[in-house]
Each structure stands twice: as structure tokens, then as C-alpha cells.
MDTraj code that builds the backbone (N, CA, C; nanometers):
import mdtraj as md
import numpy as np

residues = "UNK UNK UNK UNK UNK UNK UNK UNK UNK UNK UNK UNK UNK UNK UNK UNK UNK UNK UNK UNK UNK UNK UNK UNK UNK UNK UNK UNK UNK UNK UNK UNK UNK UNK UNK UNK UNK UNK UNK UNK UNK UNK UNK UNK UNK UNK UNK UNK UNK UNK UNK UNK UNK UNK UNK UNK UNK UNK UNK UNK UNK UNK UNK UNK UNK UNK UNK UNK UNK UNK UNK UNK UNK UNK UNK UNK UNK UNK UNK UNK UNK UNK UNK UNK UNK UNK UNK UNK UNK UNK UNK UNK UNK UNK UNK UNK UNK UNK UNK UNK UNK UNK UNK UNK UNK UNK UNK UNK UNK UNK UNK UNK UNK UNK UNK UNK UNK UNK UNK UNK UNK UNK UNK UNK UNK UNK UNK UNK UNK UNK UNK UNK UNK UNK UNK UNK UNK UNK UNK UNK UNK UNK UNK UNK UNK UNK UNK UNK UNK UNK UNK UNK UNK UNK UNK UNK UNK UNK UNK UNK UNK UNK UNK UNK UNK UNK UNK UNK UNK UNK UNK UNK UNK UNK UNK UNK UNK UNK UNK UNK UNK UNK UNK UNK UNK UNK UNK UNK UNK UNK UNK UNK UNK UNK UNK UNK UNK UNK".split()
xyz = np.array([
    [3.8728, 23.0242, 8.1267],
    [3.7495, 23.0825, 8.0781],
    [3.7773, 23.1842, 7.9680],
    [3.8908, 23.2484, 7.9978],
    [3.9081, 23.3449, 7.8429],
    [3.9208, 23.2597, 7.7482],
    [4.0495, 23.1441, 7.7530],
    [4.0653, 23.1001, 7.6358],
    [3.8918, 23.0551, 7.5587],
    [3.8663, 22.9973, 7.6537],
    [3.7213, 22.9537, 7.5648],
    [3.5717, 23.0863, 7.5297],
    [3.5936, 23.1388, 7.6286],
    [3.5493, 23.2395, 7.5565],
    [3.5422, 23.3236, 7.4481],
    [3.7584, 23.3309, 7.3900],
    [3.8178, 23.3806, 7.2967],
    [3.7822, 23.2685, 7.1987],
    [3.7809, 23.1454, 7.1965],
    [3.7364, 23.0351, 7.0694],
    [3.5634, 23.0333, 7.0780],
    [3.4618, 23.0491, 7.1257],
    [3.3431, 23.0666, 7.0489],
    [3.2911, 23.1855, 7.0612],
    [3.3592, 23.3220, 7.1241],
    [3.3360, 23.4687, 7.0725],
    [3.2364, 23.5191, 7.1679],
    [3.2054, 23.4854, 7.3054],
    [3.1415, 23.4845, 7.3538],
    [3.1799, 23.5466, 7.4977],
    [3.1579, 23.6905, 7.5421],
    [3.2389, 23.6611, 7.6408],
    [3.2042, 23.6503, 7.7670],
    [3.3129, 23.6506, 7.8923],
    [3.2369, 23.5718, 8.0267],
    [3.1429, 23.6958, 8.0929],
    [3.0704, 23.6314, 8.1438],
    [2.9886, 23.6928, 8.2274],
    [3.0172, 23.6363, 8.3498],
    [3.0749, 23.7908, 8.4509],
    [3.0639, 23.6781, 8.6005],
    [2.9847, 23.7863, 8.6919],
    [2.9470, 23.6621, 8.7629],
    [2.8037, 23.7248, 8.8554],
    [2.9097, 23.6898, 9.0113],
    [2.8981, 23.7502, 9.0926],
    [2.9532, 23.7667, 9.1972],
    [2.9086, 23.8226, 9.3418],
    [2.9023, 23.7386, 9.4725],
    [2.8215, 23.8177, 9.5520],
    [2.9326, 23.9118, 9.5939],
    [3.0269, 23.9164, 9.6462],
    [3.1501, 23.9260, 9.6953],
    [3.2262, 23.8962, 9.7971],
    [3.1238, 23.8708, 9.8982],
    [3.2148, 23.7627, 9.9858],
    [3.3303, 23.6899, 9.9967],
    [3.3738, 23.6275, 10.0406],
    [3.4594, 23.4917, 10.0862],
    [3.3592, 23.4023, 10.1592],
    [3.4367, 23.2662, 10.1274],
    [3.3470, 23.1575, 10.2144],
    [3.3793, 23.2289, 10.3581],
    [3.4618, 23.2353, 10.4089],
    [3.4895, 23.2860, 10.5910],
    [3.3876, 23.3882, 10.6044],
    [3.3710, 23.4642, 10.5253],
    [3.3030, 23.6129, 10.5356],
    [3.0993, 23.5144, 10.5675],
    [3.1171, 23.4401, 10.4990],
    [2.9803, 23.3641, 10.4831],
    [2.9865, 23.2698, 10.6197],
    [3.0484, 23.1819, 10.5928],
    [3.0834, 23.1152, 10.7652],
    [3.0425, 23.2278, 10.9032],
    [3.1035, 23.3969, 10.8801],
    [3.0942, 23.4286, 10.9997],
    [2.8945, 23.4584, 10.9915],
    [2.8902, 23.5320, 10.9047],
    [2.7781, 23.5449, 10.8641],
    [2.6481, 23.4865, 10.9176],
    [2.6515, 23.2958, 10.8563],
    [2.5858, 23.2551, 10.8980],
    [2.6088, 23.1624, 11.0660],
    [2.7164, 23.2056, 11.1163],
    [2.7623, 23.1375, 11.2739],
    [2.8004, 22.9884, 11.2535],
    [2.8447, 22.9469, 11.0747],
    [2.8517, 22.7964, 11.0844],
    [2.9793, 22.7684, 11.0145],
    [3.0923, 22.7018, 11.0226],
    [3.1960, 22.6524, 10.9907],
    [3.1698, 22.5611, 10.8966],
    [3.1529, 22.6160, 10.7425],
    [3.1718, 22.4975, 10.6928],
    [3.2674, 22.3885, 10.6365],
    [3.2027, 22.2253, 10.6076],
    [3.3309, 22.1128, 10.5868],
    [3.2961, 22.0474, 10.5107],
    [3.3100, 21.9274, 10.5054],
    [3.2978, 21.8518, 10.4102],
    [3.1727, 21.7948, 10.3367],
    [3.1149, 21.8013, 10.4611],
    [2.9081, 21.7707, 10.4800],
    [2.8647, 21.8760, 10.4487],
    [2.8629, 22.0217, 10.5119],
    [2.7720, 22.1138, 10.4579],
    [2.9131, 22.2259, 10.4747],
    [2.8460, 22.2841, 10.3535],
    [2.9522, 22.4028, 10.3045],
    [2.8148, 22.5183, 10.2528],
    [2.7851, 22.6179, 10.3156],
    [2.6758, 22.7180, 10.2912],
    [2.7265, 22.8408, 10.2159],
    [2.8548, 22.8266, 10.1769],
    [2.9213, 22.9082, 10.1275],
    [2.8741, 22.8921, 9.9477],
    [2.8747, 22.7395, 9.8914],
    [2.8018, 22.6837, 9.7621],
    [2.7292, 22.7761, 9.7180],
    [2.5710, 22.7542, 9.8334],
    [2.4850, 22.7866, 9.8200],
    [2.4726, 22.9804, 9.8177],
    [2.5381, 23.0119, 9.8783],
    [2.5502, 23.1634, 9.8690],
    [2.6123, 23.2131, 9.7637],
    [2.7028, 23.1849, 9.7759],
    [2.8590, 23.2322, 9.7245],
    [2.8625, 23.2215, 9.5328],
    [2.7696, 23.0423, 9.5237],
    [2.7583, 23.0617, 9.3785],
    [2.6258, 23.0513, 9.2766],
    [2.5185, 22.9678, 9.3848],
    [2.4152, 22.9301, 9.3453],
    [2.3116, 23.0713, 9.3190],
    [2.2548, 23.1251, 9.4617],
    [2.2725, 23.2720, 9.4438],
    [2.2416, 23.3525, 9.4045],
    [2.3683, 23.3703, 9.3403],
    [2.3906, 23.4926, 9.2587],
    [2.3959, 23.4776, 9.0905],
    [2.3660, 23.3191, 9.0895],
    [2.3634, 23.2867, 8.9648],
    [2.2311, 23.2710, 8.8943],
    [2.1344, 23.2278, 9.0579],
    [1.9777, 23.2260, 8.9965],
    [1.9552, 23.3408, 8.9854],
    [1.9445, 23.4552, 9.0740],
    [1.9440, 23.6024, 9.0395],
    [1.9683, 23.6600, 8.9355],
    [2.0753, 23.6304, 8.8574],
    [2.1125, 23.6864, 8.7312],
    [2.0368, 23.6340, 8.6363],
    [1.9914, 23.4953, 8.6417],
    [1.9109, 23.3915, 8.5481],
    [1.8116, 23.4100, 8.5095],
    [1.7328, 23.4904, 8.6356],
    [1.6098, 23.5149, 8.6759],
    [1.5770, 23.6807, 8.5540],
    [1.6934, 23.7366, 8.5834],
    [1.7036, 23.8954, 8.5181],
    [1.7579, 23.8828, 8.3912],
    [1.7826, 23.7833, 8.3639],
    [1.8865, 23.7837, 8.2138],
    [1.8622, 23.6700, 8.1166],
    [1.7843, 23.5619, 8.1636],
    [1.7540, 23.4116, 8.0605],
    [1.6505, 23.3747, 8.0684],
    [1.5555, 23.3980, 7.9767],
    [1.4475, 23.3144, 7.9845],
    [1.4315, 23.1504, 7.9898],
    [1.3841, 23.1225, 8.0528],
    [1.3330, 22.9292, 8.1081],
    [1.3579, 22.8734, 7.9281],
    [1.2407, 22.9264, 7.9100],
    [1.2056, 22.8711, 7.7632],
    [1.3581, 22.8731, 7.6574],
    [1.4337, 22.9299, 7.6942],
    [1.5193, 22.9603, 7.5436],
    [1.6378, 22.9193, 7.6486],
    [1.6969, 22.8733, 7.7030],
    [1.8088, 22.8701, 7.8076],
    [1.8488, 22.7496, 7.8307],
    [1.9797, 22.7194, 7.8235],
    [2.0216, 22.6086, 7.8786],
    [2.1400, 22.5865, 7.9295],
    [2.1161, 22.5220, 8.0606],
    [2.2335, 22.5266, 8.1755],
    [2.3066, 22.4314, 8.1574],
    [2.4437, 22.4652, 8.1544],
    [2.5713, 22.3185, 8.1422],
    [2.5997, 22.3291, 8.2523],
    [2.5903, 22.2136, 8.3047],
    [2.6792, 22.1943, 8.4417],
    [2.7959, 22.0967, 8.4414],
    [2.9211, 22.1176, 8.4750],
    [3.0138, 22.0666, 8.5235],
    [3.0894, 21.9461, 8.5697],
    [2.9938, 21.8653, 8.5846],
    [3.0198, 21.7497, 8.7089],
    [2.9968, 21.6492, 8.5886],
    [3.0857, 21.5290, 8.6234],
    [3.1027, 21.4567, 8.5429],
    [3.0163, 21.3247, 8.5720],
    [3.0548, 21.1871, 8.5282],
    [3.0105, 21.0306, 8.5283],
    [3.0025, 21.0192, 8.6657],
    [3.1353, 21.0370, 8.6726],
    [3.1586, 20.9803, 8.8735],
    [3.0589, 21.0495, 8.9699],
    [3.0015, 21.1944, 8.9414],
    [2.8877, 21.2773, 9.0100],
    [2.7507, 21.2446, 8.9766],
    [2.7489, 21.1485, 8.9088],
    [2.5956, 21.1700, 8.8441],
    [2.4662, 21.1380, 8.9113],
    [2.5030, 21.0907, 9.0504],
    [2.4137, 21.1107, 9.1309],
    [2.3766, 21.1941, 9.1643],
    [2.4383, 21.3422, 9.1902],
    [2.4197, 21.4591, 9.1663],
    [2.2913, 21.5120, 9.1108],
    [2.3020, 21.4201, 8.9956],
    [2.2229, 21.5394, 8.8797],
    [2.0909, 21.5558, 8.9052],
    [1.9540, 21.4015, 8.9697],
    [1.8278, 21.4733, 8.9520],
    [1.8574, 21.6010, 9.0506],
    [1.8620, 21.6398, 9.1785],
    [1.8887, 21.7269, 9.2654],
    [1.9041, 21.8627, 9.2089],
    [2.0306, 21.8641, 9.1304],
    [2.0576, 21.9595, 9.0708],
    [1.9368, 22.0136, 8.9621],
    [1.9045, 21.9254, 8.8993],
    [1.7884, 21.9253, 8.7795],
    [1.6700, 22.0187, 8.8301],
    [1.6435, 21.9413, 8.9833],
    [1.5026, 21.9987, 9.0576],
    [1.5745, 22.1863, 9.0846],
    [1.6790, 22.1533, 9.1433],
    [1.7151, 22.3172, 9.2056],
    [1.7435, 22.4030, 9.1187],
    [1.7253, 22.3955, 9.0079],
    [1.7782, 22.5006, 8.8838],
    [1.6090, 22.5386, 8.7822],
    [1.5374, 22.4375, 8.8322],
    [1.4089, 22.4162, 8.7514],
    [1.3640, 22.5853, 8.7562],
    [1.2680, 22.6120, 8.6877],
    [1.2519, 22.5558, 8.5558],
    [1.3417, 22.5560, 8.3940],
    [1.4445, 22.6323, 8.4503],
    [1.5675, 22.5888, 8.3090],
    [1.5711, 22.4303, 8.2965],
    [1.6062, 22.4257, 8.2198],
    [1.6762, 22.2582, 8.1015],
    [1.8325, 22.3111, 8.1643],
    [1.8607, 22.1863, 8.2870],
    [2.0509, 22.1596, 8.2651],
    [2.0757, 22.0199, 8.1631],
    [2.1758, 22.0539, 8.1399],
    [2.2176, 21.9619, 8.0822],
    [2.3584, 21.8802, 8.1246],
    [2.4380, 21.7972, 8.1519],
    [2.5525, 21.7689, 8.2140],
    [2.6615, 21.7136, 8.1189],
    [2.7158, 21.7242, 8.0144],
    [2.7734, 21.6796, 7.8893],
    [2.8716, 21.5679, 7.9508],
    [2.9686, 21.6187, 8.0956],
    [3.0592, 21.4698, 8.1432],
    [2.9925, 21.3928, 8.1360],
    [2.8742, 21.3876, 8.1701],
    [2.8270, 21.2531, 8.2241],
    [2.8031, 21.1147, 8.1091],
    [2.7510, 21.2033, 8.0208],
    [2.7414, 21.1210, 7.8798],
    [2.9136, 21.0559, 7.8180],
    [2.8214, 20.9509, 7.7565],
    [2.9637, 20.8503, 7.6683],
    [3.0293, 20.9768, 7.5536],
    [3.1708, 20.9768, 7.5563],
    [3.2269, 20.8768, 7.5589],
    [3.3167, 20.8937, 7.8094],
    [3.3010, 20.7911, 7.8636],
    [3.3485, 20.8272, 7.9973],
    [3.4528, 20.8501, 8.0283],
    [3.4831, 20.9856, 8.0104],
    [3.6061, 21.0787, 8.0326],
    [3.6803, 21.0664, 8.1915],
    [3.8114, 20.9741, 8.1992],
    [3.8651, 21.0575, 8.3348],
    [3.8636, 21.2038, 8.3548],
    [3.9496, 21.2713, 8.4537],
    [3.9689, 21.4087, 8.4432],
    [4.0457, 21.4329, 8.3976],
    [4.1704, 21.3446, 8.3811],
    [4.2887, 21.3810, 8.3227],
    [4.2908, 21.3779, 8.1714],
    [4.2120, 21.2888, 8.1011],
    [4.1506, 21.2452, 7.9611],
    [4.0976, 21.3950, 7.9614],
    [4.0312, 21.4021, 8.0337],
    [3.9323, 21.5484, 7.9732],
    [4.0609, 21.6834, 7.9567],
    [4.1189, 21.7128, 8.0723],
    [4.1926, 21.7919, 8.1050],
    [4.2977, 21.8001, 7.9461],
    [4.4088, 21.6789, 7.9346],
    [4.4432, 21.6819, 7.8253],
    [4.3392, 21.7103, 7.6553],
    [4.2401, 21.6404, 7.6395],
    [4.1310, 21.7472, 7.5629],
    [4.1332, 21.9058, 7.5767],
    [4.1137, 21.9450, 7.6914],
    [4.1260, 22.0679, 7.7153],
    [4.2662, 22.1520, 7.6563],
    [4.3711, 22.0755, 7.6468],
    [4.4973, 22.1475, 7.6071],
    [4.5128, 22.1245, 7.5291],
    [4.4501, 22.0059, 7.4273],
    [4.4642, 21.9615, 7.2058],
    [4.4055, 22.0679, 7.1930],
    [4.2923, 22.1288, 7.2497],
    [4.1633, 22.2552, 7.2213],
    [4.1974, 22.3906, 7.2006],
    [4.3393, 22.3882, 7.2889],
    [4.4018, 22.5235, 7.3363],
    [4.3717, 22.5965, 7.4358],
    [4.3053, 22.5365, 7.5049],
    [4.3047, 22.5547, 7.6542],
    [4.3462, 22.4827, 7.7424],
    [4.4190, 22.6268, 7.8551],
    [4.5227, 22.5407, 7.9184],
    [4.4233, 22.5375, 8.0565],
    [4.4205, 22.4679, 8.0899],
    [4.3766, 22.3978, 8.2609],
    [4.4223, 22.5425, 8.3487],
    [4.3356, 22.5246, 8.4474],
    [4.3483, 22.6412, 8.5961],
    [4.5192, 22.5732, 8.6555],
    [4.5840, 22.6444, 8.6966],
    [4.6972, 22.5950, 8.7672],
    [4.6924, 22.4866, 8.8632],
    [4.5844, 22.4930, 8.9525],
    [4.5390, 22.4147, 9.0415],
    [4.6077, 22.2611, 9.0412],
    [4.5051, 22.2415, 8.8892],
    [4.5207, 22.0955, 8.8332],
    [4.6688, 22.1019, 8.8337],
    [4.7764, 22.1455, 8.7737],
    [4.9015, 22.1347, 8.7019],
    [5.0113, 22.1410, 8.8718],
    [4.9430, 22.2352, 8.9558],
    [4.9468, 22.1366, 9.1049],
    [4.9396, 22.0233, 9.1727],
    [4.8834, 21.9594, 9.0941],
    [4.8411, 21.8463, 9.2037],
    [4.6760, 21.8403, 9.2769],
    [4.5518, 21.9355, 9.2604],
    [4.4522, 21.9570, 9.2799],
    [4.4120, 21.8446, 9.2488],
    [4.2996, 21.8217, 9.3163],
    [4.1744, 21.7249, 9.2125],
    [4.0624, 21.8449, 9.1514],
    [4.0694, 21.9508, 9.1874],
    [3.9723, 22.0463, 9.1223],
    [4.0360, 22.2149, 9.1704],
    [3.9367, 22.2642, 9.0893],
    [3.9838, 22.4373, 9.1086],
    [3.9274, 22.5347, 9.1965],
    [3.8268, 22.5018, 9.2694],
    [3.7612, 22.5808, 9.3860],
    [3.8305, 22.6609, 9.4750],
    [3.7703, 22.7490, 9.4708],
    [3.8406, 22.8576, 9.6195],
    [3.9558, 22.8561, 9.6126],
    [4.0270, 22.9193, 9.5166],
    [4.1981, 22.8937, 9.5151],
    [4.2259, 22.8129, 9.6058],
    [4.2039, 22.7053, 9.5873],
    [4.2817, 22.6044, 9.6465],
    [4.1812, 22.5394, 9.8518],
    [4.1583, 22.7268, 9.8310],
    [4.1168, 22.6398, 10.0128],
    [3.9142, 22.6302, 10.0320],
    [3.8844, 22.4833, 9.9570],
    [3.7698, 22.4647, 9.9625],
    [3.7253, 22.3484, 10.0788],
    [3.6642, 22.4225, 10.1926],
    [3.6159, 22.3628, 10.3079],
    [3.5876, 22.2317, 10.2904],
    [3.5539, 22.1508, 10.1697],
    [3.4834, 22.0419, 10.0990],
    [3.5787, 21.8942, 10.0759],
    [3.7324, 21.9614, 10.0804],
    [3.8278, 21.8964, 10.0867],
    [3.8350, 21.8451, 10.1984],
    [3.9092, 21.7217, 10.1530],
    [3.9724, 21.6038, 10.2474],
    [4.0979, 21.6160, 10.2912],
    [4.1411, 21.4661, 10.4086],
    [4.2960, 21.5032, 10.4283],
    [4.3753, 21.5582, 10.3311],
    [4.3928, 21.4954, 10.1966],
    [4.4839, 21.4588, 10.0952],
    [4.4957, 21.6096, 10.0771],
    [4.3440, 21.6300, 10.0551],
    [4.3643, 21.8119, 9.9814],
    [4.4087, 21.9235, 10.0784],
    [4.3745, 21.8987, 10.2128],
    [4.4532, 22.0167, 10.3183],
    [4.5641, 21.9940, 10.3204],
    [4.6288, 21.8568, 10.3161],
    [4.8386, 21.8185, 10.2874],
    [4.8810, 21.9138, 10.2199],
    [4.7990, 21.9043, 10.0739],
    [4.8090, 21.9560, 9.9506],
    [4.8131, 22.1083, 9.9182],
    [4.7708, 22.1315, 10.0140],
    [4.7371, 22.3555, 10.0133],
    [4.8450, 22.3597, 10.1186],
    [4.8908, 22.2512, 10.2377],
    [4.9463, 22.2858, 10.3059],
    [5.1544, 22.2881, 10.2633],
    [5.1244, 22.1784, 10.1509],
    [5.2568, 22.1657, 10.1188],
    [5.2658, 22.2993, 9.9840],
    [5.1765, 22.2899, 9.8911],
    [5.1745, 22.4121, 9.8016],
    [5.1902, 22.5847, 9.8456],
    [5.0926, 22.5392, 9.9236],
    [5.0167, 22.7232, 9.9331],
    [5.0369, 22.7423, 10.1082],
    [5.1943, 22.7489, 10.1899],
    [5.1150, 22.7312, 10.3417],
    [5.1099, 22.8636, 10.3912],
    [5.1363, 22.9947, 10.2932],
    [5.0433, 23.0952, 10.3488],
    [4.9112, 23.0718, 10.3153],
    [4.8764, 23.0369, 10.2054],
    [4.7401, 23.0145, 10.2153],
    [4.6555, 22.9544, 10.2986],
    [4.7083, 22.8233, 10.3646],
    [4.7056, 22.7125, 10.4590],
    [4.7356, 22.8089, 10.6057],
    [4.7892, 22.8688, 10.6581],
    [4.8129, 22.9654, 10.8074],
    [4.7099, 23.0435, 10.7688],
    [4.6329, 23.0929, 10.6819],
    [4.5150, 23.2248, 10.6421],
    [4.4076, 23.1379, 10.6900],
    [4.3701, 23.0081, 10.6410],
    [4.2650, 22.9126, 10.6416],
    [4.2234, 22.8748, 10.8034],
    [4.3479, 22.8839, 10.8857],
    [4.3895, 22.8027, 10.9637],
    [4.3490, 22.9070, 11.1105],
    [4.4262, 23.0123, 11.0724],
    [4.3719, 23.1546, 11.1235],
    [4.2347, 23.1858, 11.1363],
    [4.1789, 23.1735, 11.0523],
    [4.0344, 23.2179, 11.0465],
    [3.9566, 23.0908, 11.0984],
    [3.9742, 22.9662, 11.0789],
    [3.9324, 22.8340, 11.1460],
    [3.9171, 22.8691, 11.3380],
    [4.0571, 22.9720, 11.3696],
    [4.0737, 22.9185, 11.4910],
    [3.9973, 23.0667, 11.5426],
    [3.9445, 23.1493, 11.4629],
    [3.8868, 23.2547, 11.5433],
    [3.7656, 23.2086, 11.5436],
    [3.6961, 23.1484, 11.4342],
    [3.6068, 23.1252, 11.4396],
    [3.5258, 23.0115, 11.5413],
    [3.6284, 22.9454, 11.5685],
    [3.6225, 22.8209, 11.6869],
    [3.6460, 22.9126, 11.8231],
    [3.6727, 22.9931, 11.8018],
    [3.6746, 23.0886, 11.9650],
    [3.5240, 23.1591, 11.9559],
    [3.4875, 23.1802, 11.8895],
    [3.3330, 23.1970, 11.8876],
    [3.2271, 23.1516, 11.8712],
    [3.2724, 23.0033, 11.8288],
    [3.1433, 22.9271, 11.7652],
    [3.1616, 22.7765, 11.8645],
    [3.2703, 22.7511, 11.8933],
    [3.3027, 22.6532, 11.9897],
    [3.3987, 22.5080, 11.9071],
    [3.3631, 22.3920, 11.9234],
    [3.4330, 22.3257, 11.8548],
    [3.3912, 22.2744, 11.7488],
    [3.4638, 22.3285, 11.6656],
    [3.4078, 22.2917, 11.5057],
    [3.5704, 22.3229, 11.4679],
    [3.5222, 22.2577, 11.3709],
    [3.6719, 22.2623, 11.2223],
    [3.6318, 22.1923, 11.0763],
    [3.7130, 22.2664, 11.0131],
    [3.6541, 22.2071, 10.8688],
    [3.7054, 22.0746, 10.8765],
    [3.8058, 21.9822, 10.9208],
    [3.8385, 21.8444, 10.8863],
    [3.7689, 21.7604, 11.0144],
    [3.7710, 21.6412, 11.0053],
    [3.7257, 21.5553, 11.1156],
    [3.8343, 21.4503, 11.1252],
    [3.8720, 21.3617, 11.2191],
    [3.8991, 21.3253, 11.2662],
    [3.8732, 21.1714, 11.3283],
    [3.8402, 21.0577, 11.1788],
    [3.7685, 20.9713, 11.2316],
    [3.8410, 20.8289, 11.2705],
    [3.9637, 20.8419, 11.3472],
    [4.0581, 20.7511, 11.3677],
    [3.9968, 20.6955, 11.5074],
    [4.0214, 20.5209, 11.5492],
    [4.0024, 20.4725, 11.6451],
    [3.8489, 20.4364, 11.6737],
    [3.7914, 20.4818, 11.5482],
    [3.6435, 20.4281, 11.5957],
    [3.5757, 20.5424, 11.5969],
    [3.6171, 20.6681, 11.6113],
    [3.5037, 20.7287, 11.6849],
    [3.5308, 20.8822, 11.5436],
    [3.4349, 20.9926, 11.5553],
    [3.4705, 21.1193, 11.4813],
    [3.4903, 21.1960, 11.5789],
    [3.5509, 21.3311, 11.5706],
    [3.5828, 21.4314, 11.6383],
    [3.6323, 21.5393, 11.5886],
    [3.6204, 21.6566, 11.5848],
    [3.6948, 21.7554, 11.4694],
    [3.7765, 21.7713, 11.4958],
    [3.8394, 21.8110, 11.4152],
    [4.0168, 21.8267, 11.3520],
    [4.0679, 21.9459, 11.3241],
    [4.1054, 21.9806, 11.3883],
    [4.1615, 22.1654, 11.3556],
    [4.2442, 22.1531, 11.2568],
    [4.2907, 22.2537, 11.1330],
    [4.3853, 22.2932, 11.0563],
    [4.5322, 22.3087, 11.1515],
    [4.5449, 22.3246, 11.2887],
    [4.6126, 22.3403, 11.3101],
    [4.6993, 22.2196, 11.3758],
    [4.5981, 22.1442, 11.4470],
    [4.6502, 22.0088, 11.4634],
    [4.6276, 21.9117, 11.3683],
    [4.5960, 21.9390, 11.2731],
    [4.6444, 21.8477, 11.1485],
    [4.7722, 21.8830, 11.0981],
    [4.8205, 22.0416, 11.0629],
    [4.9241, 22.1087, 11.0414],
    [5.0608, 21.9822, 11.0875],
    [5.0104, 22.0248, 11.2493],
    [5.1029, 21.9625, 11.3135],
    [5.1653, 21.8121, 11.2958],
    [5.0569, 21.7401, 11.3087],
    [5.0658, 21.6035, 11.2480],
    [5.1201, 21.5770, 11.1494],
    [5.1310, 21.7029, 10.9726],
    [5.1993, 21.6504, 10.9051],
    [5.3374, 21.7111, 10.9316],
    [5.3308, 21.8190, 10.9901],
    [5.5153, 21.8393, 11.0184],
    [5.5753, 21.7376, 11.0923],
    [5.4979, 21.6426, 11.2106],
    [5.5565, 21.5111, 11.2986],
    [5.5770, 21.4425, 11.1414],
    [5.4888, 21.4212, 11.0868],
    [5.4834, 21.3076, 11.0159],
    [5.6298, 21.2922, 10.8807],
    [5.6721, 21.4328, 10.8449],
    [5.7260, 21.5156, 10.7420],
    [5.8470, 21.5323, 10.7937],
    [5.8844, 21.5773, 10.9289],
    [5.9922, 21.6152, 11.0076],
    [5.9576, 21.7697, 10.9018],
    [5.8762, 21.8425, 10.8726],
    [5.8829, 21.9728, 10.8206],
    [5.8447, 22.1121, 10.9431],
    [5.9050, 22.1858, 10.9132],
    [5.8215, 22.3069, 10.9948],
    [5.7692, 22.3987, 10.8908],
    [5.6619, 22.3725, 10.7972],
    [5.6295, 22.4567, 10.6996],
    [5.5008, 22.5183, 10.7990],
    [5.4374, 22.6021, 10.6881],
    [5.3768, 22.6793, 10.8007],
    [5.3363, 22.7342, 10.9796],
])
top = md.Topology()
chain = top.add_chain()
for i, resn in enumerate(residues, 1):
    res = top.add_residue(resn, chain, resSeq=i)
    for name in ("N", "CA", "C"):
        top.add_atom(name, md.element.get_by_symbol(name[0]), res)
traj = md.Trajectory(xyz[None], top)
């Protein structure tokens, strides 16, 4: 965001509730995963109409959003929940950019990508630990980041001592779903790894 800020002179504005998703999870008594994450809706939506509301007029304003071709089901939804601003979604339009196509754009431009990506991420959310993620991506924080991954994992299991059985992953092997703790997934990939990382 600096770099691009520093190339059209413009600089960032960040609106912030201050929270953490956990801080929001305890908040609202709900663990979020892959289906509903209330943390989104707090954490960025928010605090962004609030500012919108105090700082951009409807009439003269226009919202870029993020999400590319592959999301574009997304968009009326989004369109309705932002109303009455004009979004606009620029991925979505030709020419149909992978992420990695885009990403490299991003670095001919002189901007370099969030680390995330240059990790192994499929995206940049929540340093790394976004409830929204799948197996691949908890492996992925767990092989990168596994203090980050024991913090996630920690707070998963207090929160399951108070809220009962819930976990951000599920568990849909053999037919059936069931949740999946961070911690017995952990486990599974150290069986699976012969690792004892976190």
C-alpha cells in the first residue's frame, strides 16, 4: 500500500476498529470458519462504512473492490451492501488475470506483493491466520508461522472450553462433517510429516 500510494501521491487512509478476529469471536460467543467469519463484517466492513458515511459522498465516490473473475459471483451482494456508492471490481473485467499474472504486474509496476504471497499464501488476510482458510492454508501457517499456528490454536481451544464444540476447520472424511480442532489437525500433520513442529 505505500508503494502505491507513493506512485499516485495519494496517501493511505486506514480506518481500524481495533480488535482481533479472537477478540470479535469472544465478543460475539461464535468461532468463526470457513462458512461464517463475523470478524469480515466487524473488523472491516464496519469501520469502513462509518468512515464512508463521514468522509465520501455517494454521488462523487467510487469503491474498488478487490476480488477478481474467479469471485464474481460475489459482486451483485457486494454491490447491494455498499449501496448507495458505485463499486466497481476492475479483476473481474478482460483482460482474465490469474493471481500470479496479476501479482507479477504488480512487481513490472514496482510494487512488491505482501510477503504472504512470496510464502506460499493464496492471499494476505490476518497475517496469515484467516479463520476462512482451508486444510492447505492451516498446513501452510502451520509449516511457516507455527508460533503463529500454537497462538491460533490456543485461543481455538479456550474458546471451545466455553463455547463447546466448535473449531475453525471441519472434518469431512468418511461421509459425515465434524469439527476439527487446530490441534488435532496439528497432530495429524506431524503423524503425517514425522515433524514435531509446533
Amino acid at each position: 500500500m505505500r508503494d502505491a500510494a507513493g506512485q499516485i501521491g495519494v496517501p493511505v487512509t486506514r480506518v481500524a476498529d481495533g480488535h482481533t478476529p479472537f477478540e470479535v469471536f469472544w465478543q460475539k460467543r461464535f468461532l468463526g470458519n470457513s462458512r461464517l467469519a463475523p470478524c469480515s463484517e466487524i473488523l472491516k466492513q464496519r469501520p469502513c462504512r462509518r468512515w464512508l458515511e463521514e468522509h465520501a459522498d455517494p454521488g462523487e465516490t467510487v469503491l474498488y473492490v478487490g476480488i477478481d473473475w474467479s469471485e464474481q459471483r460475489r459482486t451483485p451482494a457486494i454491490e447491494r451492501g455498499w449501496a448507495p456508492w458505485t463499486v466497481i471490481f476492475p479483476m473481474c473485467d478482460p483482460p482474465y488475470l490469474t493471481k500470479g499474472e496479476m501479482l507479477d504486474q504488480a512487481r513490472a509496476a514496482g510494487l512488491e506483493p505482501p510477503q504472504l504471497y512470496a510464502l506460499g499464501f493464496g492471499h494476505n488476510n490476518c497475517g496469515s491466520l484467516c479463520v476462512r482458510g482451508g486444510h492447505r492454508h492451516w498446513a501452510r501457517v502451520l509449516e511457516v508461522f507455527p508460533e503463529r499456528y500454537a497462538a491460533a490454536e490456543r485461543q481455538e481451544r479456550e474458546l471451545r472450553a466455553e463455547l463447546g464444540d466448535v473449531a475453525i476447520l471441519r472434518d469431512r472424511s468418511g461421509g459425515r462433517s465434524r469439527p476439527l480442532t487446530l490441534t488435532e489437525f496439528r497432530e495429524r500433520q506431524e503423524a503425517s510429516h514425522g515433524s514435531s513442529a509446533a
